[in-house]
Structure formats: C-alpha cells, structure tokens
Residue frames relative to the residue before (quaternion, step in Angstrom):
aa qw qx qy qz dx dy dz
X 1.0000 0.0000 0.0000 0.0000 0.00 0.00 0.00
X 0.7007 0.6398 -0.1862 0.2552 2.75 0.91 -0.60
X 0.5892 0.5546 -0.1556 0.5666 2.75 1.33 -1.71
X 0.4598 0.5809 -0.4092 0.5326 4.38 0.98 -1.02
X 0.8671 0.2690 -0.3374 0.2487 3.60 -0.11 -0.89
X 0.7136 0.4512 -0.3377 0.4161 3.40 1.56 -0.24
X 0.4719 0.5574 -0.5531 0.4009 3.35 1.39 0.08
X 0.6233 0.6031 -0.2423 0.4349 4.03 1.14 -0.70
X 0.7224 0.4105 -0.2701 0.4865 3.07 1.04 -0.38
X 0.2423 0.7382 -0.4040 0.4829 3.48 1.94 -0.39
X 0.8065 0.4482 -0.0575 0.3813 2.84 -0.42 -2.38
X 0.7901 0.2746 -0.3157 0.4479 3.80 0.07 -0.21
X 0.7559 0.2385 -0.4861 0.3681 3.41 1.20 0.09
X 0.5851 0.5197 -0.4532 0.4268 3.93 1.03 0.23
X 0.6743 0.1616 -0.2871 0.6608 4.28 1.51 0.54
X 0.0138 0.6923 -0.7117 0.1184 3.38 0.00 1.56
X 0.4726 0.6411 -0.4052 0.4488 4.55 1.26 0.02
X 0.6509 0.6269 -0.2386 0.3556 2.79 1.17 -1.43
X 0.8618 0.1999 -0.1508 0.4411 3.53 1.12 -1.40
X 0.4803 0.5574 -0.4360 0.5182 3.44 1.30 0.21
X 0.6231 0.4763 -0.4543 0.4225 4.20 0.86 0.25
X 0.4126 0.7026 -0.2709 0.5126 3.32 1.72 -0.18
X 0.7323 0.5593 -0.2173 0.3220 2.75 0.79 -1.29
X 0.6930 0.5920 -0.1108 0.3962 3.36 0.99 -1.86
X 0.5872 0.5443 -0.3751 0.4671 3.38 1.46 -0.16
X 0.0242 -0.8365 0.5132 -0.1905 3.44 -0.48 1.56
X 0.6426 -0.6422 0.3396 0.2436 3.61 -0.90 0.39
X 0.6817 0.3678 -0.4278 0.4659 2.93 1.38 0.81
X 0.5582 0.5448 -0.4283 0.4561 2.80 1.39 0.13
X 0.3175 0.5471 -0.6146 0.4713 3.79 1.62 -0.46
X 0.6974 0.6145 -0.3194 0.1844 3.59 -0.02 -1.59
X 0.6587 0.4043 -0.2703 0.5741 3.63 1.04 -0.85
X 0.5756 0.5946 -0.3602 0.4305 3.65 0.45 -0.96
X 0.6616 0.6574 -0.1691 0.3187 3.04 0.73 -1.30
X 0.7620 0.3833 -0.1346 0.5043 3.12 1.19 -1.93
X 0.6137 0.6110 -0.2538 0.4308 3.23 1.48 -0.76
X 0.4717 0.6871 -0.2611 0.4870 3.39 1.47 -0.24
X 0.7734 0.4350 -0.0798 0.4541 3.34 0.86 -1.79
X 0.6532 0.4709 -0.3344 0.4896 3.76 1.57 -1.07
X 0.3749 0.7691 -0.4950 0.1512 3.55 1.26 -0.72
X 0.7019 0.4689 -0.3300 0.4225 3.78 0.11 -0.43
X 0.5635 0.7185 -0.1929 0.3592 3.54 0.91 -0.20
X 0.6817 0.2934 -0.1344 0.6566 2.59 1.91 -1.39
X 0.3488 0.7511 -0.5048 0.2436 3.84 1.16 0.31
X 0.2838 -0.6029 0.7264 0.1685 3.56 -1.43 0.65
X 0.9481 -0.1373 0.1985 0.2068 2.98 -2.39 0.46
X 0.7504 0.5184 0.0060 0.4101 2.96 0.70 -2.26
X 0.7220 0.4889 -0.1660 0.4606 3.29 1.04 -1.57
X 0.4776 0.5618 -0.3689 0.5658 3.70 1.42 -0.78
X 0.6763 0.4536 -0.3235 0.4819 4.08 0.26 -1.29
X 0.5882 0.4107 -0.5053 0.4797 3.76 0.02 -0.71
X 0.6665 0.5774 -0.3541 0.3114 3.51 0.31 -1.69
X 0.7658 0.4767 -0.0745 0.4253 3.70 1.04 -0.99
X 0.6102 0.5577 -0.2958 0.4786 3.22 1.42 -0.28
X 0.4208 0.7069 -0.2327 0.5188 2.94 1.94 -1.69
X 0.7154 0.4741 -0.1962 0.4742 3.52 -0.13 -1.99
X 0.7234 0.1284 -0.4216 0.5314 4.13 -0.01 -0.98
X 0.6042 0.4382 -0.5818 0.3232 4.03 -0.27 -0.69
X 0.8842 0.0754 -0.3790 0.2623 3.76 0.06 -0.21
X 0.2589 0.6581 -0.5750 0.4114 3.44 1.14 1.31
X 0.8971 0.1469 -0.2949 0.2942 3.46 0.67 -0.47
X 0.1475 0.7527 -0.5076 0.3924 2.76 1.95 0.85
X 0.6444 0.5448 -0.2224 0.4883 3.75 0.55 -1.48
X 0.7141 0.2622 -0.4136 0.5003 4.03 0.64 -1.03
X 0.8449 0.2661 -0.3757 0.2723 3.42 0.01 -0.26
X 0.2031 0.8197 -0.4832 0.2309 3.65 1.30 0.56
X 0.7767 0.3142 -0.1100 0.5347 3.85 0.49 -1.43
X 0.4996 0.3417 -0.4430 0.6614 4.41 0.92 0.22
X 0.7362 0.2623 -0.4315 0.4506 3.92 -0.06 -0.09
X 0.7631 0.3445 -0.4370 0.3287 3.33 0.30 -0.38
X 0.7412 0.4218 -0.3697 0.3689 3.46 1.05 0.25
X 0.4525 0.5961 -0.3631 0.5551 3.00 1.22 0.87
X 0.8187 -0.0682 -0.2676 0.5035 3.32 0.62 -0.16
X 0.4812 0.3612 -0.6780 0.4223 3.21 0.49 1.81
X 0.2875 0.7034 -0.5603 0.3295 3.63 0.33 0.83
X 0.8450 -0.2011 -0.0922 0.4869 3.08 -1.08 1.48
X 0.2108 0.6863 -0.6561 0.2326 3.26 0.22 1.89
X 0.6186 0.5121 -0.5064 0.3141 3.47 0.64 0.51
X 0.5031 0.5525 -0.4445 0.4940 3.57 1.53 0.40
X 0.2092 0.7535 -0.5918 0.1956 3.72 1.03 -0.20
X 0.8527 0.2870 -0.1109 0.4223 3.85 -0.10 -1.63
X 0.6428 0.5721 -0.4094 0.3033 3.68 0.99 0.07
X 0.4926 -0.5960 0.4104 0.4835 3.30 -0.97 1.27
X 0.2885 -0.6487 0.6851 0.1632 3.91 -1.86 0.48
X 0.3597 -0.7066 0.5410 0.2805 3.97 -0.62 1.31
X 0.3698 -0.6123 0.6565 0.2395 3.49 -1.38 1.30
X 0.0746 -0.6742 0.6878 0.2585 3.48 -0.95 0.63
C-alpha cells in the first residue's frame, strides 16, 4: 500500500503538464467544440460527402436484407435437438 502511494505521488510531481492540461478544459470551450462539432459538415469536401453515402447505401441494404437472412438461417430450428437417421 504503501509503496502505490509513493509511486503516485512520484507521478504527479515529475507530470505536473500532465494535470494542469486537464485543467484548461472548461465550459466554454465544451461550448466551441460543441459548435464546431455541429458546423462540421459545412466544411466537408467532395470525398467526405461520398464516404457519407457509401456509409448511408451499405447500411440501407444492410436493413433490406436483414429479415430474408434471418429467416433463412433460422429455418427449421426447431429440428436442432432431433436425433437425424444415418443412412
């Protein structure tokens, strides 16, 4: 137990950067981040639109083919535990 509290005390006095950058994080900056978050698309290029769209069709047809796969390979799951004749 001991030894835990000087290895911790070590560490906070040889990265005193470390915990004062912690610090500087304040609610107005949440605030910009924030807005800068929301304008983000605005500043999108060409490219960044296309990902957005590829994204968008891969999980559109993720969704059409979601309920035909799952009933396909849950077909005849109620034979799972029955014995099957070896011919």
């Amino acid at each position: 137990m001991r030894n835990k509290i000087a290895i911790t005390l070590f560490l906070l006095c040889i990265c005193p950067q470390f915990l004062r950058a912690q610090n500087n994080y304040d609610f107005p900056q949440f605030g910009r981040e924030t807005g800068l978050f929301i304008t983000q698309p605005l500043r999108w290029d060409g490219d960044d639109w296309l990902k957005l769209g590829a994204v968008g069709l891969a999980t559109g047809l993720a969704t059409l083919f979601d309920q035909p796969t799952r009933t396909w390979t849950q077909n005849d799951g109620g034979h799972y535990y029955k014995s099957v004749p070896i011919e």
